[in-house]
KERORO-327778 format. One record per residue (C-alpha): residue in one letter; x, y, z; chain. Coordinates in pm, whole numbers, always signed. Last residue first. Example, Ala and Ser with C-alpha at 12.3 -4.5 7.8 and 13.67 -1.06 7.14 Angstrom:
2
(atom "S", (+1367, -106, +714), "A")
(atom "A", (+1230, -450, +780), "A")
This chain:
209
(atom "X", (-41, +1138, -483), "A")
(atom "X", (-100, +1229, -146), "A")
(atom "X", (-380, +1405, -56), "A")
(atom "X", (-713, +1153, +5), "A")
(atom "X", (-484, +855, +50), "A")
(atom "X", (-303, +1049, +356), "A")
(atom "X", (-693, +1045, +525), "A")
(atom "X", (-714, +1323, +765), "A")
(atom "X", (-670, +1240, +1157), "A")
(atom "X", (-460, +1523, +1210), "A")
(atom "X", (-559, +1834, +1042), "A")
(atom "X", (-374, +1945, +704), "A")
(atom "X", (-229, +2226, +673), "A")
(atom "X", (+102, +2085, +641), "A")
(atom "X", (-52, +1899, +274), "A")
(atom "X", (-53, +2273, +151), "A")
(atom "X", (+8, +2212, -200), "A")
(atom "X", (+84, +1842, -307), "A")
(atom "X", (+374, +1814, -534), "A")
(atom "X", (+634, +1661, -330), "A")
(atom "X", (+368, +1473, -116), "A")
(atom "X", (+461, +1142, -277), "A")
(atom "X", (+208, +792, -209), "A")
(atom "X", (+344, +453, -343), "A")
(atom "X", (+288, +279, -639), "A")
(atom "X", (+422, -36, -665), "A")
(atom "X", (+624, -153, -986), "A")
(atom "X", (+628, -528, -958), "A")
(atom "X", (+813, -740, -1257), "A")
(atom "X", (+565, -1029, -1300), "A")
(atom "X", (+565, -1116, -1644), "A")
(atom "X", (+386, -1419, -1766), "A")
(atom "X", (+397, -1571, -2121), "A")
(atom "X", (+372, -1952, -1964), "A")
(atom "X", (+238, -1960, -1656), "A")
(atom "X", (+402, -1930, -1306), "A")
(atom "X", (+309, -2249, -1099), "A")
(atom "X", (+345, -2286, -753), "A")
(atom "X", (+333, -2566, -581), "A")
(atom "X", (+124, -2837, -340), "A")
(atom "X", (+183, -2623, -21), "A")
(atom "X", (+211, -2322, -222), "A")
(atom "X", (+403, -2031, -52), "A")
(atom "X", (+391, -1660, -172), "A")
(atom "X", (+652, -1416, +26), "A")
(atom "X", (+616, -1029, -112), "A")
(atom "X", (+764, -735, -8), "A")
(atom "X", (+708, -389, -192), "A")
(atom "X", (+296, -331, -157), "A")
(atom "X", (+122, -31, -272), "A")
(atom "X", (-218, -163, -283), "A")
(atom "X", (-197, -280, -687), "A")
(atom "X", (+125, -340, -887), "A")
(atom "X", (+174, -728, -803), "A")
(atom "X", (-161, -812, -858), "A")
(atom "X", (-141, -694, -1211), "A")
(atom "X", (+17, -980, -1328), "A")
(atom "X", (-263, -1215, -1262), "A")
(atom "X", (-260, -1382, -914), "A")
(atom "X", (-427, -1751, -888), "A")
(atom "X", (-510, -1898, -522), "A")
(atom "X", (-472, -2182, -299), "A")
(atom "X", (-745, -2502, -517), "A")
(atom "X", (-866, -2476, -926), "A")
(atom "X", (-726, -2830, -1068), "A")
(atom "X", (-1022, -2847, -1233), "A")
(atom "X", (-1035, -3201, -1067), "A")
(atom "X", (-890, -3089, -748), "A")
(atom "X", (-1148, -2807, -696), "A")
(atom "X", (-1456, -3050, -848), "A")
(atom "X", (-1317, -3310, -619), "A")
(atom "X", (-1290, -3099, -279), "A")
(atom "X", (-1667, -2985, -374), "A")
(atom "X", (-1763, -2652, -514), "A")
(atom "X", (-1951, -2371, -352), "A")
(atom "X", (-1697, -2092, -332), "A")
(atom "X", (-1501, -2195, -670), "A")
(atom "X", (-1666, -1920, -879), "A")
(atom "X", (-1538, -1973, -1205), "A")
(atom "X", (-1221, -1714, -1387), "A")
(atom "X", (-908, -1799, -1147), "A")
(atom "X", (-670, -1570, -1242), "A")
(atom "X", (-337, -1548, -1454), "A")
(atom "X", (+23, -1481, -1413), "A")
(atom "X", (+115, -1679, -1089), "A")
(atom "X", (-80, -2023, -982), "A")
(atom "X", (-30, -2098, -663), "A")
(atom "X", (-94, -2405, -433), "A")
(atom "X", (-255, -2504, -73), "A")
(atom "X", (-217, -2176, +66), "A")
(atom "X", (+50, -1884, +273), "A")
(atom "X", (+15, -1556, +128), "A")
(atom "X", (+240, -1306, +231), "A")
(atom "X", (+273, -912, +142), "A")
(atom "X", (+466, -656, +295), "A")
(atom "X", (+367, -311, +283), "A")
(atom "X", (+547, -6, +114), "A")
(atom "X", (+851, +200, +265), "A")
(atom "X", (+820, +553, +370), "A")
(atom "X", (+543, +812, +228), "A")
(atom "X", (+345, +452, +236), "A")
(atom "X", (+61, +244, +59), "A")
(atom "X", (-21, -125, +197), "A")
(atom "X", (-367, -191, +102), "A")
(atom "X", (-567, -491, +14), "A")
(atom "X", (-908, -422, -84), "A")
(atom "X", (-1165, -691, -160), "A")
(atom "X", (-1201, -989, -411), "A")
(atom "X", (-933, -1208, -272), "A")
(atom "X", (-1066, -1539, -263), "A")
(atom "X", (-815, -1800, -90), "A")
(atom "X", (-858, -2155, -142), "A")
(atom "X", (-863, -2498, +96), "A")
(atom "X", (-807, -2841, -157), "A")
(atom "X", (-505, -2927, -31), "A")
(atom "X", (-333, -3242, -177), "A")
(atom "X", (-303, -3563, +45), "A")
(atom "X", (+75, -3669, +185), "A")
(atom "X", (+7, -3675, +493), "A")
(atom "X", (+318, -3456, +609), "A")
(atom "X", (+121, -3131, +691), "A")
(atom "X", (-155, -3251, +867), "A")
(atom "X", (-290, -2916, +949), "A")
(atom "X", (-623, -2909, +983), "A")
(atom "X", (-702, -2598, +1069), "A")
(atom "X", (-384, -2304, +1051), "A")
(atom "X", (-47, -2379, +1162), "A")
(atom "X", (+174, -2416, +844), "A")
(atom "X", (-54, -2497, +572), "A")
(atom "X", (-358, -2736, +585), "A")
(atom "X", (-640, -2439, +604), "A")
(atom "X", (-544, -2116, +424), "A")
(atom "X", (-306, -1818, +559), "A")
(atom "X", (-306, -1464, +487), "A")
(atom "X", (-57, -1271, +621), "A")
(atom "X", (-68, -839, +514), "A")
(atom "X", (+233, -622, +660), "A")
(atom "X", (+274, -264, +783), "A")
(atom "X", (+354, +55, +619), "A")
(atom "X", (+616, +295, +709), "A")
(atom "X", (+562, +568, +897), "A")
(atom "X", (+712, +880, +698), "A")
(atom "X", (+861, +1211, +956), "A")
(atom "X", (+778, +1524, +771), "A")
(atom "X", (+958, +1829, +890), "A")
(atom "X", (+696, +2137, +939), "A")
(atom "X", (+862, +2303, +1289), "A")
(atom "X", (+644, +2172, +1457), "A")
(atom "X", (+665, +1824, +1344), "A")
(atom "X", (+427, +1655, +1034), "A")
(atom "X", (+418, +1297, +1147), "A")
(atom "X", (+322, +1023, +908), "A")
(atom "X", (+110, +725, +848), "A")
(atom "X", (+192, +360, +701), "A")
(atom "X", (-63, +168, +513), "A")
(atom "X", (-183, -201, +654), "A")
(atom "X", (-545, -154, +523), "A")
(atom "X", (-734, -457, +514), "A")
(atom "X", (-1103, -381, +294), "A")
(atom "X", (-1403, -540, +234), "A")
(atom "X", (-1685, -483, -48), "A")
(atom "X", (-1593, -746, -240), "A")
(atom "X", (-1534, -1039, -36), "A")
(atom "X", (-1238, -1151, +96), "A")
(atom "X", (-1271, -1519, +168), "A")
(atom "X", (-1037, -1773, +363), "A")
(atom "X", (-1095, -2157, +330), "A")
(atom "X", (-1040, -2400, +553), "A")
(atom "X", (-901, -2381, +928), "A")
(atom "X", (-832, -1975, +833), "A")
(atom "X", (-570, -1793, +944), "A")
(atom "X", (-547, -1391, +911), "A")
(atom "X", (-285, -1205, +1030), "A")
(atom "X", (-282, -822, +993), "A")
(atom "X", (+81, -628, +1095), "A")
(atom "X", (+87, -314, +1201), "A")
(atom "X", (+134, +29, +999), "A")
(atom "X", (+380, +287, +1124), "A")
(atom "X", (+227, +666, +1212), "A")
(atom "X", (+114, +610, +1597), "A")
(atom "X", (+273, +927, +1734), "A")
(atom "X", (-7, +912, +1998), "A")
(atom "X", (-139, +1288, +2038), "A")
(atom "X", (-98, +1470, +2318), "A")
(atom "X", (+31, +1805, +2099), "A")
(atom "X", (+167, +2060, +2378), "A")
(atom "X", (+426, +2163, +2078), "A")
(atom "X", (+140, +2254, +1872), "A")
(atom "X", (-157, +2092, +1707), "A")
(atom "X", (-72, +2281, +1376), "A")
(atom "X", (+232, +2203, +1303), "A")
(atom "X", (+200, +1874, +1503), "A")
(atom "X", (-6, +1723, +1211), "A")
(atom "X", (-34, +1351, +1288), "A")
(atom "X", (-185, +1167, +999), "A")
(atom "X", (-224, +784, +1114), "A")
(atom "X", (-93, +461, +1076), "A")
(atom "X", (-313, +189, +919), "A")
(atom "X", (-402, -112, +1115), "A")
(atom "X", (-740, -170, +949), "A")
(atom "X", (-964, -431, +925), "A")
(atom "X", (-1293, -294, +728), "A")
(atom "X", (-1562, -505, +647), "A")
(atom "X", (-1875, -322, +431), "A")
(atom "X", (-1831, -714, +191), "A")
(atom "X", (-1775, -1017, +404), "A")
(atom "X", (-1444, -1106, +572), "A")
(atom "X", (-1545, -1443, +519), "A")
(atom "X", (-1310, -1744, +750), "A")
């Protein structure tokens, strides 16, 4: 499965300014983020260039109280794990299948932050994979012992996200020196002039800091 690069799979809540729409507002209160599933039979490839946005919204009412939508959740699942293509689970054989993340994951929030799972043939936690493995064979993978996924530190601080749930079919491995401690960061209108003047429909991650 390639979400290729220009993608965008969003299920973002959205900016509802009842301040200034008015009590008659007909507007769907749709300020939570949904959920974003994706299951792949082998491998599953975020491309640069793509984007999943699971960030919650929010409600201005008419009176100007802020109501926060909480953001949503991001699955990603790789082939030979729990449901997803060839799932032989109790064969015995390692998984080769691999998930690329090299485009946007977002789960930013005036509430609570996105959830995060990743569901793959192993893990490696506190470094990232540095060759291409796109184009390789099952052996090279195995060999080089390069198959799931690899998150460097930072991962855990980027898109906003405060729930996370990492399986590795075949393991996970934190390496030596690593420190994974997230610290999120989330969006704040406390200091942001005028944000009940905004229209609905704006962009929260344009504003809110």
């Amino acid at each position: 499965l390639v979400i290729d690069g220009g993608a965008n799979l969003s299920t973002a809540g959205r900016w509802i300014n009842d301040y200034l729409d008015g009590p008659l507002s007909t507007t769907a209160k749709a300020i939570k983020g949904g959920t974003i599933e994706l299951s792949s039979a082998y491998d599953l490839d975020l491309r640069e260039g793509s984007s999943i946005d699971v960030s919650g919204g929010a409600r201005l009412d008419t009176k100007g109280k802020l109501e926060a939508g909480n953001a949503g959740a991001i699955v990603l699942t790789t082939g030979g794990v729990k449901g997803s293509g060839f799932d032989f689970i109790d064969d015995g054989k390692p998984r080769d299948a691999s998930l690329f993340l090299d485009g946007s994951l977002s789960g930013y929030s005036l509430g609570a932050g996105g959830k995060f799972e990743i569901n793959t043939s192993a893990l490696i936690l506190g470094e990232k994979f540095v060759p291409d493995s796109r184009n390789w064979s099952r052996g090279d993978r195995l060999t080089a012992g390069q198959v799931g996924a690899a998150l460097d530190d930072e991962f855990f601080n980027r898109g906003g996200f405060y729930d996370f749930k990492l399986v590795g079919r075949d393991g996970v491995n934190v390496v030596k020196g690593a420190h994974i401690a997230p610290l999120p960061i989330s969006w704040s209108l406390a200091t942001v002039a005028g944000s009940r003047f905004r229209t609905t429909g704006s962009d929260i991650g344009s504003f809110a800091k």
